[in-house]
C-alpha positions in Angstrom: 72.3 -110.4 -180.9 70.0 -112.6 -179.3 72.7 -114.1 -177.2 74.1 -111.1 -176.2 71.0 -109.5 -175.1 70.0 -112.6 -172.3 73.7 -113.1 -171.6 73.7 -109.4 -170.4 70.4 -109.9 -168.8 71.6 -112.6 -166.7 74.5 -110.7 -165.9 72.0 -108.3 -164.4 70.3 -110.3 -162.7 73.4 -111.9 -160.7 74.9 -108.3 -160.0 71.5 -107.5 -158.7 71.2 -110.1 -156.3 74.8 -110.4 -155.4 74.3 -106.3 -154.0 71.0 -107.4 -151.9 72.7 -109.8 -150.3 75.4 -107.5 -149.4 73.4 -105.0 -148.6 71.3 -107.4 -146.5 74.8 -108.8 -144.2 75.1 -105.2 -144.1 71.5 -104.3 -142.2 72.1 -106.9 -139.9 75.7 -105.9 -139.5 75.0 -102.6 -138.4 71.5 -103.4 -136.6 73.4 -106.3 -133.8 76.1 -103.3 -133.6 73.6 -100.8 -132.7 72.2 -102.9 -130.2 75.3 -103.7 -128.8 76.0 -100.3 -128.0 72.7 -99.8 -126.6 73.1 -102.6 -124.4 76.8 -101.1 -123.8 75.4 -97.4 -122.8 72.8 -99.3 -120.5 75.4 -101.0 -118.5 77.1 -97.7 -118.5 74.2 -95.6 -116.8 73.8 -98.4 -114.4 75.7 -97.2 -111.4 77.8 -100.2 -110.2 77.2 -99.4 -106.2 78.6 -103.2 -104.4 77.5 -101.3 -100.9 74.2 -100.1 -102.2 72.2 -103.6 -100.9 74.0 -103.2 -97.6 72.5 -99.3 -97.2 69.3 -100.6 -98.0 68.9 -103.5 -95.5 70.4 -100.6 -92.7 67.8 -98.0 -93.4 65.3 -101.4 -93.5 65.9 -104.5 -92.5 62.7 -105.8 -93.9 64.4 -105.4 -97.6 68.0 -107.1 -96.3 69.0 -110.4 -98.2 69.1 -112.9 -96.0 71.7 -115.0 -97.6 74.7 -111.7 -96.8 77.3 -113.1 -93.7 77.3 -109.2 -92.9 73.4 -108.5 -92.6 73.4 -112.0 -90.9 75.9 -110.6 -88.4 74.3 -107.2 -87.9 70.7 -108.9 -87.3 72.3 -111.0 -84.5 74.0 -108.3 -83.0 70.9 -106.4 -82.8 68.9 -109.1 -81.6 71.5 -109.2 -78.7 71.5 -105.7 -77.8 67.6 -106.2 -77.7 67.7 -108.7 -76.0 70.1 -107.3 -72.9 67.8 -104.0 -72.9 65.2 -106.1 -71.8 66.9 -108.1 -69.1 68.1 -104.7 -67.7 64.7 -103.5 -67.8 63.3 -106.5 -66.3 66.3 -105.6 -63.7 65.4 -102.3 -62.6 61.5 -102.9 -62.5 62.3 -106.0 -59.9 64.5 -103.2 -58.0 62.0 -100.7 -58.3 59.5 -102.9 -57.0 61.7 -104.6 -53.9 62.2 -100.3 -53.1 58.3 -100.0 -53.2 58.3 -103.0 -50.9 60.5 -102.1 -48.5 59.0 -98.0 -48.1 55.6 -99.9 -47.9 56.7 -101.7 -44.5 58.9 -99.7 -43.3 55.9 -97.0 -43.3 53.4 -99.5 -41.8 55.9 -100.5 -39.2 56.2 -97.0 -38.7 52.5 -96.0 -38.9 52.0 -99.2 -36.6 54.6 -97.6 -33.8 53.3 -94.0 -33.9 49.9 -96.0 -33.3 51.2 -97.8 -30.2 52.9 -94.9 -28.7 50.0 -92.3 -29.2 47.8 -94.9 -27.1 50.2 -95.1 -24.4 49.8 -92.9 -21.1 52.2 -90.7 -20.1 55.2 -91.3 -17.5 56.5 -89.3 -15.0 60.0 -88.7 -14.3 60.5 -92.2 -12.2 58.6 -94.1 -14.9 55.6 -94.0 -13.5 52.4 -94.1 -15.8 50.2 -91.1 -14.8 46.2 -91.5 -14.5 44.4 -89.6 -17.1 40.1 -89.5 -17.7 40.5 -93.0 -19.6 42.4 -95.4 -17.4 39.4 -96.6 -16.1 38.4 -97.7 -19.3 38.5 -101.1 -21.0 42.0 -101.6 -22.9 40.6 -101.4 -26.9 38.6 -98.0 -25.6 41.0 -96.4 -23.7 44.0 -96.9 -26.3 40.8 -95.8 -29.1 40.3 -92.6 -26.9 44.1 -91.9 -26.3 44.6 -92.1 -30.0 41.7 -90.0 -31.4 42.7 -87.1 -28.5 46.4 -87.1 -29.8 44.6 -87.0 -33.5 42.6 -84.0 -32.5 45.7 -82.4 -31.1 47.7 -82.4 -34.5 44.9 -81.7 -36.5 44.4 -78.3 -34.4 48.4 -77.8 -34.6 47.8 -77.8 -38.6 44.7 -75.9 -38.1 44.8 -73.5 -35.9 47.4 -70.7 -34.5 50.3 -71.5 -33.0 49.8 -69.3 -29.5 47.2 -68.6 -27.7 48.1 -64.2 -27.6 50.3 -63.9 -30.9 50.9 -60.5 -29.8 52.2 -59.7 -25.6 50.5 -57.9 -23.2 50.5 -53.4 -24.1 52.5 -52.0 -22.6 52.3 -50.0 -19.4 53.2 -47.0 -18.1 55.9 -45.1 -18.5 56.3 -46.6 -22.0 54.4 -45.4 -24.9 51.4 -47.9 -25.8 49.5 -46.6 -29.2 45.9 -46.7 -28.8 45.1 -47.8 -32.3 46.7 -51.4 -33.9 47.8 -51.3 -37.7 47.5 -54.9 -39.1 49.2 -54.7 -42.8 49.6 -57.6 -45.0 53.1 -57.8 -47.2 52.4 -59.0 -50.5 50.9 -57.0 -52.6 50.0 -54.4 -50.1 53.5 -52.9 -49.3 55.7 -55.0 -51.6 55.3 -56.9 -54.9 56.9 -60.6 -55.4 58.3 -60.0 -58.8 60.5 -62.8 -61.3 62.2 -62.5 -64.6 64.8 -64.9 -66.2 67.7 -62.5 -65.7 67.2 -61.8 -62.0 65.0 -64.6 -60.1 62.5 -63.9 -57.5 62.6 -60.3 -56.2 60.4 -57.5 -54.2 59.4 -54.5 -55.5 58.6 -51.5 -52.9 54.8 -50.4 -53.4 55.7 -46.1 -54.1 55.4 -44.5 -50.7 55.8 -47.3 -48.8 58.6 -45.5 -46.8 56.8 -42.6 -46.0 53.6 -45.0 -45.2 56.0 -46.3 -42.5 57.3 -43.6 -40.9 54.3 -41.4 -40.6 52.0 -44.0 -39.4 55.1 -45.7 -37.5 54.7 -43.3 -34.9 51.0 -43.2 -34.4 49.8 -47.2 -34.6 51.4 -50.1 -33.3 52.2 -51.8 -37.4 51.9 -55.2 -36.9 52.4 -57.1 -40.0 50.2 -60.1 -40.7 51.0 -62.3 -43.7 49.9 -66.3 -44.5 53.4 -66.0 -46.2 56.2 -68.3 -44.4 58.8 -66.6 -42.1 61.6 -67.3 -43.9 60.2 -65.6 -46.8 59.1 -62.9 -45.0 61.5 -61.8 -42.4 64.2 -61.2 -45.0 62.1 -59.0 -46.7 60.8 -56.7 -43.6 64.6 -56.8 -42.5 65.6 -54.6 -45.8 61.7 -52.9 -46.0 62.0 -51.1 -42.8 65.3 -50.8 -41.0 64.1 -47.8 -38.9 61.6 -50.6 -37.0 58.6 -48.9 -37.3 57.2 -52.4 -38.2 56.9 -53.2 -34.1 55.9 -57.0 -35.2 55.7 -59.6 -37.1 52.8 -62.6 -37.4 53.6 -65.4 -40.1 52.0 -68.4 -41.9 51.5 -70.7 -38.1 49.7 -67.3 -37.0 47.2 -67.9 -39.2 43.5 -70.4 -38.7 43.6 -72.8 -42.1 40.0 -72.6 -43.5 38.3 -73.9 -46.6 41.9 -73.9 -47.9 42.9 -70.3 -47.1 45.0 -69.0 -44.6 42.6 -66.7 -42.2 43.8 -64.3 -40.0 42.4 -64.8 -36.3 42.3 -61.3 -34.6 40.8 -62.9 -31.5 44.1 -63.7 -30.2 45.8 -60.7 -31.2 45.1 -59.6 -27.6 44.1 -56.3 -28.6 41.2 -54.0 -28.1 39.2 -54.9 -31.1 37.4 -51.6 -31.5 40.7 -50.0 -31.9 42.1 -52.5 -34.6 42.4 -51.8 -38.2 43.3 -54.4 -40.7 44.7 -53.5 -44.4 44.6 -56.3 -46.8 43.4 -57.0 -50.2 41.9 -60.1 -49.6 38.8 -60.3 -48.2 38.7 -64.5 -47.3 41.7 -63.6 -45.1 39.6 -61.4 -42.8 36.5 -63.2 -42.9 36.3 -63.7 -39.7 36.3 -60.1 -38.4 35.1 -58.2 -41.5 34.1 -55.1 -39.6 37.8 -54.9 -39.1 39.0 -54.8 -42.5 39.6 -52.0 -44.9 40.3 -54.2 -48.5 42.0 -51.8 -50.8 42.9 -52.8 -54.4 46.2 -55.1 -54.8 48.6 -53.6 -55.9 50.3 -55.6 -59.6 53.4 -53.6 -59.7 52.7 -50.0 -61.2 54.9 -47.8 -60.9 51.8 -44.6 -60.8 50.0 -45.7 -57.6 49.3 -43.5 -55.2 47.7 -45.5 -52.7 49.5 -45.7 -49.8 49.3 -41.6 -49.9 45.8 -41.7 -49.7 45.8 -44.2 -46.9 48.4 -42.3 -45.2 45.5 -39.3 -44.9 42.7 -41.6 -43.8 44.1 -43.3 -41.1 45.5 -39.9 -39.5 42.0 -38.8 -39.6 40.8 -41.3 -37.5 43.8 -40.8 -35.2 42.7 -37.0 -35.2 39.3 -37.7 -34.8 40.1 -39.9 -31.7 37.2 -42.3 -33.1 35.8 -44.6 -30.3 35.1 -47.6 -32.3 36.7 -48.0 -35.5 34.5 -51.0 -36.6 31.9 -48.1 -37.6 34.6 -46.6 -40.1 35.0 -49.8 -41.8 31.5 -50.7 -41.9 30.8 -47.5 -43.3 33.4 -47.3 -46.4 33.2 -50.9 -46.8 29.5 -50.4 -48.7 31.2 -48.7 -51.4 33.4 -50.4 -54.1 36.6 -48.0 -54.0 36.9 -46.6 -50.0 39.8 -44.5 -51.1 37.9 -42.6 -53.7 35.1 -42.5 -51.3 37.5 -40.9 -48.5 38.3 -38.6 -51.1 35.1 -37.1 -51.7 34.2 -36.8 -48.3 37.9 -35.2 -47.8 36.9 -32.6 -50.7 33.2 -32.2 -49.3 34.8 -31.4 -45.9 37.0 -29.0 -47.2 34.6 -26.7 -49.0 32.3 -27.0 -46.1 35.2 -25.5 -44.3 35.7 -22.9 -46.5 32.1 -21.8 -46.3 31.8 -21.7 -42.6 35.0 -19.2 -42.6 33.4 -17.2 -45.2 30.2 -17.2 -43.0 32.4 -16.1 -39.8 34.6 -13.3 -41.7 30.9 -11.5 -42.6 29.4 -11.4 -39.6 29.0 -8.3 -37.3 31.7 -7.3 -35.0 32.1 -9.1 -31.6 31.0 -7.4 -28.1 34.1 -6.7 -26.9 35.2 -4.6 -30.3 31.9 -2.9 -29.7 32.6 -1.7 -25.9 36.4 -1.1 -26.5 35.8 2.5 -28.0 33.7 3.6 -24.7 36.0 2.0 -22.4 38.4 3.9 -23.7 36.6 7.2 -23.6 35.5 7.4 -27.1 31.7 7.7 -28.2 
């Protein structure tokens, strides 16, 4: 019994171990499979992308391997391309240099030329040099005068107006001469320069402009006056007044240039100056003859003004009035801040003064001769 009972427990024993070590080759087994198929599922998620190192050295070279034929290739070709940019800039900064060159001397050759001939005398018809007040100078002052006068001279053309009398002699008899001059400026007086994207540059008509026209058309002489060039202006005046009650017309080289404005010079509009009126806006365009200016506001383009209606009133009074010296009328309205509302107020002041004095005269007693009728007539 003895026997039997270690035999068995051997027996044990061996089974025992025998299923560890089974169970052991099993762990491992199963364990190097699992991490097989780990391994496996990584390579799967790894997206196998052959162009993806190519995309990156693209979008930066910085990160491209430098042992690829193709990102070798692509770097030289870039480096090429680089490299003719720059010789073609080089190029055109050598041309753009030889073309600075060449406008540099051809304008001192030309600057050296308009020297020469503004210090030369002038020739008659046969060729003939003609004595001025500096041939009997030495030859460095008298080509030094010659010059500075011919300066002078285009400096004033710039300067000053074109004429002498911008506007001709009045007219004599039988014609009709008005005895008052209208001096209007265009822009912003009678017309507006307006621009939008669907139509450009255009004129709008001040409301009442055509009325302002034809009422004073046939009681001043309208010049217009305008710093504005003719061939802005003349298009505009063409289609503003096709009656022709505008008589003329006095542009841009009319004009003295001052201080960097364009003033109007009513000395040689050769007109009476006491019978000149000028309607502007502006007050440096009339500086020098402000006693001739009546500034009213500028006009921006609204379509309520009424303006020109009032003006229309004012300058008919003076005609009616038969006013000596205008001057005074300007000088007088020109101390308040709006002459139009000013005229007004005088207009409405005059009116009920009017009223009153017929008032007065329909009370009093009857005349002499409405007394006497009834006993000439053989009635007591």
């Amino acid at each position: 019994m003895a026997f039997k009972t270690s035999q068995l427990t051997k027996l044990l024993a061996g089974t025992l171990s025998y299923k560890n070590n089974v169970l052991s080759q099993t762990g491992i087994t199963k364990y190097s499979r699992f991490l097989s198929s780990d391994a496996n599922k990584q390579q799967e998620a790894t997206p196998k992308d052959p162009a993806s190192p190519q995309l990156l050295s693209k979008l930066f070279p910085q990160t491209a391997v430098s042992d690829q034929p193709e990102v070798k290739e692509e770097q030289e070709k870039q480096k090429q391309q680089d490299e003719e940019e720059k010789k073609e800039q080089d190029k055109q900064w050598k041309r753009m240099k030889l073309g600075f060159y060449v406008f540099g001397l051809s304008m001192g050759g030309m600057g050296i030329w308009s020297l020469y001939e503004m210090a030369q005398p002038e020739i008659d018809s046969e060729g003939k040099e003609i004595e001025d007040e500096y041939s009997h100078l030495p030859t460095f002052d008298r080509y030094k005068s010659r010059i500075l006068k011919n300066f002078n001279y285009y400096q004033k053309f710039v300067q000053e107006p074109s004429a002498d009398k911008l506007l001709p002699d009045p007219l004599k008899y039988p014609y009709v001469q008005p005895k008052y001059t209208l001096v209007l400026e265009m822009k912003d007086v009678l017309v507006h320069p307006d621009w939008t994207y669907q139509t450009g540059w255009r004129f709008k008509k001040r409301p009442g402009v055509d009325q302002f026209l034809e009422q004073l058309g046939r009681l001043f002489e309208v010049v217009v006056y305008t710093a504005d060039h003719g061939m802005t202006v003349f298009p505009v005046l063409d289609a503003l007044d096709p009656n022709g009650f505008i008589m003329y017309r006095l542009v841009r080289d009319a004009t003295h240039f001052v201080d960097g404005h364009h003033v109007k010079s009513l000395d040689r509009l050769n007109r009476d100056l006491s019978k000149v009126i000028v309607i502007d806006w502006n007050q440096h365009s009339t500086k020098f003859h402000p006693e001739n200016s009546f500034n009213i506001p500028r006009w921006t383009g609204n379509d309520d003004d009424t303006t020109l209606f009032d003006l229309v009133a004012f300058l008919k009074t003076i005609v009616t009035a038969d006013v000596d010296d205008v001057r005074e009328v300007m000088v007088y309205y020109k101390q308040f801040a709006d002459p139009i509302e000013q005229f007004r107020e005088n207009q409405r002041k005059l009116l009920e003064q009017m009223e009153e004095k017929q008032k007065e005269e329909q009370h009093k007693a009857p005349s002499i001769v409405k007394k006497w009728t009834p006993s000439f007539l053989g009635h007591k």
